[in-house]
C-alpha positions as CSV (number, residue, x, y, z in Angstrom):
1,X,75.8,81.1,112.2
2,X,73.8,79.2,110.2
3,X,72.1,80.4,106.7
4,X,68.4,81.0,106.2
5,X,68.3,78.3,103.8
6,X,70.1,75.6,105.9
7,X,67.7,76.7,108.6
8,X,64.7,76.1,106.7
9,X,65.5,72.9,105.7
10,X,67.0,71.9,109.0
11,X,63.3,73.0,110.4
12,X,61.4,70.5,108.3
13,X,63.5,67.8,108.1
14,X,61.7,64.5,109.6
15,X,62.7,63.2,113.1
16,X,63.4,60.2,111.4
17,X,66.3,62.3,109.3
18,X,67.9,63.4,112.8
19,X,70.7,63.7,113.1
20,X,71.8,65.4,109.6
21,X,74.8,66.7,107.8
22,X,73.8,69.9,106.0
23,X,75.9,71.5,103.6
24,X,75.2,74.5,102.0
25,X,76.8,74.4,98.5
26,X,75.7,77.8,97.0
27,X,77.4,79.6,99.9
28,X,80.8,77.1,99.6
29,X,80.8,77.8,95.7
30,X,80.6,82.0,96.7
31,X,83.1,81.6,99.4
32,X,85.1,79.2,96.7
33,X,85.0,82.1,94.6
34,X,85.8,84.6,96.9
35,X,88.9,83.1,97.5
36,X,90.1,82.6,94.7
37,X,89.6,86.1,93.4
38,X,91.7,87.3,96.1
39,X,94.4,84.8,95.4
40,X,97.1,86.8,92.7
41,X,97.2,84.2,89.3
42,X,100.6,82.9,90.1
43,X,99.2,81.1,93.5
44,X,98.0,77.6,92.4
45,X,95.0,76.8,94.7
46,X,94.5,72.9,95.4
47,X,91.9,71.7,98.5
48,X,93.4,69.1,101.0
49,X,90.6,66.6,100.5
50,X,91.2,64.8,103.6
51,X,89.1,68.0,105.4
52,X,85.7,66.8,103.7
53,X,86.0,64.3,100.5
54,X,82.0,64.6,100.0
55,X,81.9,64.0,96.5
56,X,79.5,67.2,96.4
57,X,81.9,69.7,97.7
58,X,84.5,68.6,95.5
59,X,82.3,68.6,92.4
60,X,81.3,72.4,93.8
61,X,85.2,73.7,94.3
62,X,85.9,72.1,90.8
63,X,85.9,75.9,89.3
64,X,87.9,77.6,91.2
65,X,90.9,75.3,92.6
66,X,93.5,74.1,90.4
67,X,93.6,70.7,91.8
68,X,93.5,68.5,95.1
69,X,95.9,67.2,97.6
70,X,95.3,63.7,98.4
71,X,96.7,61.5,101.4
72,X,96.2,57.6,100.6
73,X,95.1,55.8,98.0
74,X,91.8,55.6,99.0
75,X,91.2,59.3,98.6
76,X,93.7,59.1,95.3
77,X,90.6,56.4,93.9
78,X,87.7,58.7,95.3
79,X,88.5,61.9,94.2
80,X,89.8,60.6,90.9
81,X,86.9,59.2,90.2
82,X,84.5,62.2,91.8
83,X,86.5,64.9,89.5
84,X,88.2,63.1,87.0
85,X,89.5,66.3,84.9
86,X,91.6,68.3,87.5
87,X,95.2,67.5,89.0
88,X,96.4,65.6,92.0
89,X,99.1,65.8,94.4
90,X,99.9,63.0,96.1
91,X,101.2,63.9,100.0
92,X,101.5,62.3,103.3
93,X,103.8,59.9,105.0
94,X,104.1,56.3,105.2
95,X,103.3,55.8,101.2
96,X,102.9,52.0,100.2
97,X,104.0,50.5,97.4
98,X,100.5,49.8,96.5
99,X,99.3,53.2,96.8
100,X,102.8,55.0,94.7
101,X,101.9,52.2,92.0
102,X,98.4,53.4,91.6
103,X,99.0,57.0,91.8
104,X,101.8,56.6,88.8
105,X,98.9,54.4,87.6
106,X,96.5,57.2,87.3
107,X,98.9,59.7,86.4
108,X,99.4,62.0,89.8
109,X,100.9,65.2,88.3
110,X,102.9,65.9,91.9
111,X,104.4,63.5,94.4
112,X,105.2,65.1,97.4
113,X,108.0,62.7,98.9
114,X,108.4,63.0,102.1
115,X,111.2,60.7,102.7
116,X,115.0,59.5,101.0
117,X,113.2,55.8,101.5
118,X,110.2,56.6,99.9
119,X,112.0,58.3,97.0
120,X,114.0,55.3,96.1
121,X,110.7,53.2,95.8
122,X,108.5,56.1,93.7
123,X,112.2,55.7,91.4
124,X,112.7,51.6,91.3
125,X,108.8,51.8,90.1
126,X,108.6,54.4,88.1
127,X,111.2,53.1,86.2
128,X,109.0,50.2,85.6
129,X,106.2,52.0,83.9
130,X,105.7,52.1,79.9
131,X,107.0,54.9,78.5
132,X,109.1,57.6,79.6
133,X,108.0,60.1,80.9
134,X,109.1,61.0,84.4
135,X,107.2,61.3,87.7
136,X,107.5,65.1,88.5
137,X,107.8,65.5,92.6
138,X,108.7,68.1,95.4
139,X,110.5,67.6,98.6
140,X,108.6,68.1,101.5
141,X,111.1,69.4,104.0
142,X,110.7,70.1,107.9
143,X,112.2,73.0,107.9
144,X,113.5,75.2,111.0
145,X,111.5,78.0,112.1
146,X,112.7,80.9,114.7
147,X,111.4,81.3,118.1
148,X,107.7,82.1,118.1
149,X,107.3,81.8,114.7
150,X,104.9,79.1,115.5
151,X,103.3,80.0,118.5
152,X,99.5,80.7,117.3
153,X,99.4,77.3,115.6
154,X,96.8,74.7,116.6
155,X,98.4,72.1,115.0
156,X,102.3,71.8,114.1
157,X,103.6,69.3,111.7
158,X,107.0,70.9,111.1
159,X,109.7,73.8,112.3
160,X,110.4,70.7,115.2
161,X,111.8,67.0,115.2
162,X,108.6,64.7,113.5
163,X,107.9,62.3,111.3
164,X,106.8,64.7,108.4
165,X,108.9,65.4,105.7
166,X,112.6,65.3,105.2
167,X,115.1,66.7,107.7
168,X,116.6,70.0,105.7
169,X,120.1,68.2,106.0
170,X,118.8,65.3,104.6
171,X,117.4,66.4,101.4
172,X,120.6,67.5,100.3
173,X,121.9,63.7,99.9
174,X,118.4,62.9,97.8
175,X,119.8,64.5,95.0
176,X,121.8,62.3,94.0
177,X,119.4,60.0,93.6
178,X,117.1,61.9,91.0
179,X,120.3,62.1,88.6
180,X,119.5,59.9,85.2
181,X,116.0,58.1,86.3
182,X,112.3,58.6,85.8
183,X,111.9,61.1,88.3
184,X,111.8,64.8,87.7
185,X,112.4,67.2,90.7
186,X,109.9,70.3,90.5
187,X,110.6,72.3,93.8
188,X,110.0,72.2,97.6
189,X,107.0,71.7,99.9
190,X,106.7,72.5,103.5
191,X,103.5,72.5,105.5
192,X,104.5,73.1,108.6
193,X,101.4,74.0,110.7
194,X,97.6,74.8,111.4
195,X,95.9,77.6,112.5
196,X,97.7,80.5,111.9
197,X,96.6,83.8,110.7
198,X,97.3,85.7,107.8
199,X,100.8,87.2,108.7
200,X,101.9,84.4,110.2
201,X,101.6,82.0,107.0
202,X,102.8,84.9,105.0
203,X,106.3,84.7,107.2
204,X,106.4,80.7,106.7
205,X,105.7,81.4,103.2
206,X,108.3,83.7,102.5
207,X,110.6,81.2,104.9
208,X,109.8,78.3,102.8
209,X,109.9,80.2,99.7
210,X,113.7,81.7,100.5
211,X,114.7,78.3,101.5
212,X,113.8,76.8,98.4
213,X,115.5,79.6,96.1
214,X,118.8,79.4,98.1
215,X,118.6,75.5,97.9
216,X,118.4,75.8,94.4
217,X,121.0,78.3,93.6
218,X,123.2,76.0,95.7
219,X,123.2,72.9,94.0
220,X,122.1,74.8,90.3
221,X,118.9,73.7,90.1
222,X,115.9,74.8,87.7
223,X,112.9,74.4,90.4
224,X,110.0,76.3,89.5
225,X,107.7,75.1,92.5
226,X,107.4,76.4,95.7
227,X,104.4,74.5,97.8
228,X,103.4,76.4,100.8
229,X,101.1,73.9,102.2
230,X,97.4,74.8,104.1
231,X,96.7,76.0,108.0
232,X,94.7,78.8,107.3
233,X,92.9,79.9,111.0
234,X,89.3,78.4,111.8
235,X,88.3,80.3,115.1
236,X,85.6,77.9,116.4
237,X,85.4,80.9,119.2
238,X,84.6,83.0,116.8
239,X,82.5,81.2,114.1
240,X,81.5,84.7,112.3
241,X,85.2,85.4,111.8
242,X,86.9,84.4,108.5
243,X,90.8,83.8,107.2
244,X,91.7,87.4,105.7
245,X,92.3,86.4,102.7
246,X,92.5,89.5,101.1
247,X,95.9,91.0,103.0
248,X,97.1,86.9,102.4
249,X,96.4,87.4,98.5
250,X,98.3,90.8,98.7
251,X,101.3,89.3,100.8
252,X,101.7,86.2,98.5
253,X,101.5,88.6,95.5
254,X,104.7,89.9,96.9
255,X,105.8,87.2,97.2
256,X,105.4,86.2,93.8
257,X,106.5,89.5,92.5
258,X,109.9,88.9,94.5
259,X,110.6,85.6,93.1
260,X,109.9,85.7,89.3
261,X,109.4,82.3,87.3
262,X,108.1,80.6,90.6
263,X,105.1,79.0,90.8
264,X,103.3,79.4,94.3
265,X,100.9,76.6,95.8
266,X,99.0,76.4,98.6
267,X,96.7,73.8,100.1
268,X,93.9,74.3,102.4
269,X,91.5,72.2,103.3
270,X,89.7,73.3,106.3
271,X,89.4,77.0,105.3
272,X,87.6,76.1,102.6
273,X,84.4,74.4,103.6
274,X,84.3,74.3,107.5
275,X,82.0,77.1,107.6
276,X,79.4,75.9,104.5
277,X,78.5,72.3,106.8
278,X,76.1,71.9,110.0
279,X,75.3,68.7,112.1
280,X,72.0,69.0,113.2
281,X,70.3,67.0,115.9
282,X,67.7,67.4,118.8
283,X,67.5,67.3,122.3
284,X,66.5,64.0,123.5
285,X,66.7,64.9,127.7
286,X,67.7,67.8,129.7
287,X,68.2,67.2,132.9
288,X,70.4,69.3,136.5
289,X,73.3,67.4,138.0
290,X,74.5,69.1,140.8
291,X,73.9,72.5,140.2
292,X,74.4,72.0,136.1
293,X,72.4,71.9,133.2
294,X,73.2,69.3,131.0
295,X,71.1,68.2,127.4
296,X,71.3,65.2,126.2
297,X,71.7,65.1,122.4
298,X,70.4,62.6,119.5
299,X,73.5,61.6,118.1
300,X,76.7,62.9,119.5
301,X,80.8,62.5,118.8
302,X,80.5,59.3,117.0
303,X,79.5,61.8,114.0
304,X,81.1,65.1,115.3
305,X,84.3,64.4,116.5
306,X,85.9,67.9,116.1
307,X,85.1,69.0,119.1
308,X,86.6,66.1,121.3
309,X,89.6,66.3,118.9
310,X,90.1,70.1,119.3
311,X,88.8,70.3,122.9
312,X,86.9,73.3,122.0
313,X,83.0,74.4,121.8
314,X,81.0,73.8,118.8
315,X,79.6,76.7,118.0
316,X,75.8,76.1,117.7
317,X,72.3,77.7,117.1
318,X,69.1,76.7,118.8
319,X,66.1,75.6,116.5
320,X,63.3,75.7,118.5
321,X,60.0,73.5,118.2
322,X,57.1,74.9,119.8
323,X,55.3,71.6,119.6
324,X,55.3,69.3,123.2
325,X,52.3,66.6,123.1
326,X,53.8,64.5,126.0
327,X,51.2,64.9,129.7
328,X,54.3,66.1,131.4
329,X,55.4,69.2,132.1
330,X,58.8,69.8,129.1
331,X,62.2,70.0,130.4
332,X,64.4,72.9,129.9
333,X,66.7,74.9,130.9
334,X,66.2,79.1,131.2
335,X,68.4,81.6,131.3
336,X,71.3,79.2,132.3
337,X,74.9,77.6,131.1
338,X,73.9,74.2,129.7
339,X,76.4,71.4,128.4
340,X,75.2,69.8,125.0
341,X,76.0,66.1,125.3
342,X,75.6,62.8,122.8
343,X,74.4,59.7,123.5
344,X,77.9,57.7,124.0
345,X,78.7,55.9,127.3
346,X,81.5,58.2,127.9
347,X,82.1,62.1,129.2
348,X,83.7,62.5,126.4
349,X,81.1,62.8,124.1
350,X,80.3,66.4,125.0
351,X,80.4,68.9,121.7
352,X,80.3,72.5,124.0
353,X,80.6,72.9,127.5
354,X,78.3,75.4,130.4
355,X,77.1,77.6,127.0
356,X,74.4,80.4,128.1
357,X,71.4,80.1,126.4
358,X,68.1,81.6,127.2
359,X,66.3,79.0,126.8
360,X,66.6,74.7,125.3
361,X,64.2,72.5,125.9
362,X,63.7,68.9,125.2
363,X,62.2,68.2,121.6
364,X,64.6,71.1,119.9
365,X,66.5,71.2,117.5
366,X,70.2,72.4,117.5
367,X,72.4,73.2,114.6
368,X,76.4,73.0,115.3
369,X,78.1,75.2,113.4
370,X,81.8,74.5,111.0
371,X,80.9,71.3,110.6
372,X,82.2,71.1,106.8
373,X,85.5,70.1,107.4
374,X,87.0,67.1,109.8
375,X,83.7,66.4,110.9
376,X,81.9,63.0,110.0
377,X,85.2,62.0,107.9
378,X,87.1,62.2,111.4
379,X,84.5,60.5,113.7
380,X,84.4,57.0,115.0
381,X,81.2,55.9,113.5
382,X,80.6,52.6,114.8
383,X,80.5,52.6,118.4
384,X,77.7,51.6,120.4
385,X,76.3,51.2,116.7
386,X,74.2,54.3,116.9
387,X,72.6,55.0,113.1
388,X,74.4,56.9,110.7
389,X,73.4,60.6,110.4
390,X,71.5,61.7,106.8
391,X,73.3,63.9,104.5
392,X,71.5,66.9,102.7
393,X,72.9,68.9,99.9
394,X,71.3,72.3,99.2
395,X,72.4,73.3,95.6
């Protein structure tokens, strides 16, 4: 679960370094790679930068995706700024003015509107900028999705009432509004979930894609985009397991084939650098309650909050350090379920819950696992004012 080379360096890192993000980058730029070769040409691939924004990454994915998908303005600033030569697309709800003024600012190539509100404000200030050429956009659309269709997502964002993206009926009555201004309607987006497997996001692909061709023949428009959004299955069960993205690059080849002229997009974040990141820490205290082995962990939620937020087990490894100078005999557990705990005030902070191991003892070191995506980005860094983990970067 964790490469030779992030092991070494997690072995000799100070105490004074613990805890620490690692993040392999030669493996992310393979895996980078990997993906993309299996992606047909006609599948745009952009990386949801709210999963890890780590300047780093983003420099290392720079090769192989076409572009990002940012969320705010903040990220619109940082990743601008991080990899100023590739394309953004502006997504997410509850856009402010601010934010729409600085993406038309900094030239966003897509605006991914999510609501007939928020397209009237991208239009009033568009039509203030110099010059004239328009602000090119998709429709994000909630669209229905049959029974089941669903079912093996983690997360669900559409196919259900919610506050993403436009109601199908309702984008229908934002047409009229992109007659004679400064905005110019591309195509349809539609992320509608989060974990799914490879058939499954084929099926929501080929859903949103047929959507968007029939809407289009409908009202006799030329869209050329079709944006499939991200939600490509992490199995933090099964940390050795990958996305297929092979039989997904063959289905949305189909795809393509069955809908010339159409330009594919998808946008995964997680997928893409989950498995090239580890938080590693130490055990601080290990200790039986009741029957239970519990250790007590430098660090803790505050800088892994994936695991409270998923309500799943971190996957981890066990580092172990042979060296105990204390007069007292060293606590450990043997051959025995133990619950990894942080240092927070709360039961909460627990990252994986009664895991066998054979053996953890105070003074070791333990590596979690898919920790390069919604990890320390996601976390709630400043309570109990614990120190910030280090960050390490192995090129």
């Amino acid at each position: 679960m964790i490469t030779p080379r992030a092991a070494a360096r997690a072995a000799r890192l100070p105490a004074g370094e613990l805890p620490a993000y690692l993040y392999d980058l030669a493996a992310l730029d393979e895996h980078a790679r990997e993906i993309r070769a299996a992606l047909p040409e006609r599948v745009e691939l952009y990386y949801a930068a709210k999963a890890n924004p780590a300047p780093e990454l983003l420099r290392t994915l720079a090769p192989h995706v076409t572009g990002y998908e940012v969320s705010s303005g903040g990220e619109l600033a940082h990743v601008r700024a991080a990899v100023p030569g590739l394309p953004l697309a502006f997504g997410g709800p509850g856009k402010t003015e601010e934010e729409l003024r600085a993406a038309l600012r900094l030239g966003v190539e897509r605006f991914h509107v999510e609501s007939e509100h928020e397209l009237r404000l991208l239009a009033a200030l568009a039509a203030e900028q110099p010059g004239d050429a328009p602000a090119d956009l998709l429709l994000r659309v909630n669209l229905p999705v049959g029974e089941g269709e669903l079912g093996g997502a983690a997360l669900a964002m559409g196919g259900r009432p919610g506050p993403f993206g436009l109601d199908p009926r309702r984008a229908e009555a934002c047409l009229p509004l992109l007659r004679g201004g400064r905005l110019r309607l591309r195509g349809v987006h539609a992320h509608l979930a989060s974990g799914l497997d490879a058939t499954a996001l084929l099926a929501v692909a080929g859903r949103v894609t047929g959507w968007a061709r029939a809407f289009a023949d409908r009202h006799g428009l030329a869209l050329s985009e079709v944006n499939a959004g991200g939600g490509m299955a992490v199995d933090y069960a099964r940390p050795h397991a990958r996305f297929d993205w092979t039989a997904y690059g063959k289905g949305m080849a189909d795809l393509a084939a069955a809908h010339p002229g159409l330009t594919l997009r998808i946008e995964p974040g997680r997928a893409l650098t989950a498995h090239c990141g580890w938080y590693v820490t130490e055990v601080l205290d290990l200790k039986h309650s009741h029957g239970e082995a519990f250790a007590v962990l430098r660090g803790g939620t505050h800088h892994l909050r994936t695991p409270a937020a998923k309500a799943h087990d971190q996957p981890f490894t066990v580092l172990p350090v042979d060296t105990w100078e204390r007069p007292w005999p060293r606590p450990a557990a043997l051959d025995e379920p133990v619950t990894l705990s942080g240092q927070l005030c709360t039961p909460k902070d627990t990252l994986a819950r009664r895991v066998p191991v054979a053996e953890l003892r105070v003074g070791d070191r333990v590596a979690f696992a898919m920790a390069g995506a919604y990890a320390w980005n996601i976390s709630h860094h400043d309570f109990l004012m614990h120190p910030a983990p280090s960050f390490h970067y192995l090129s």
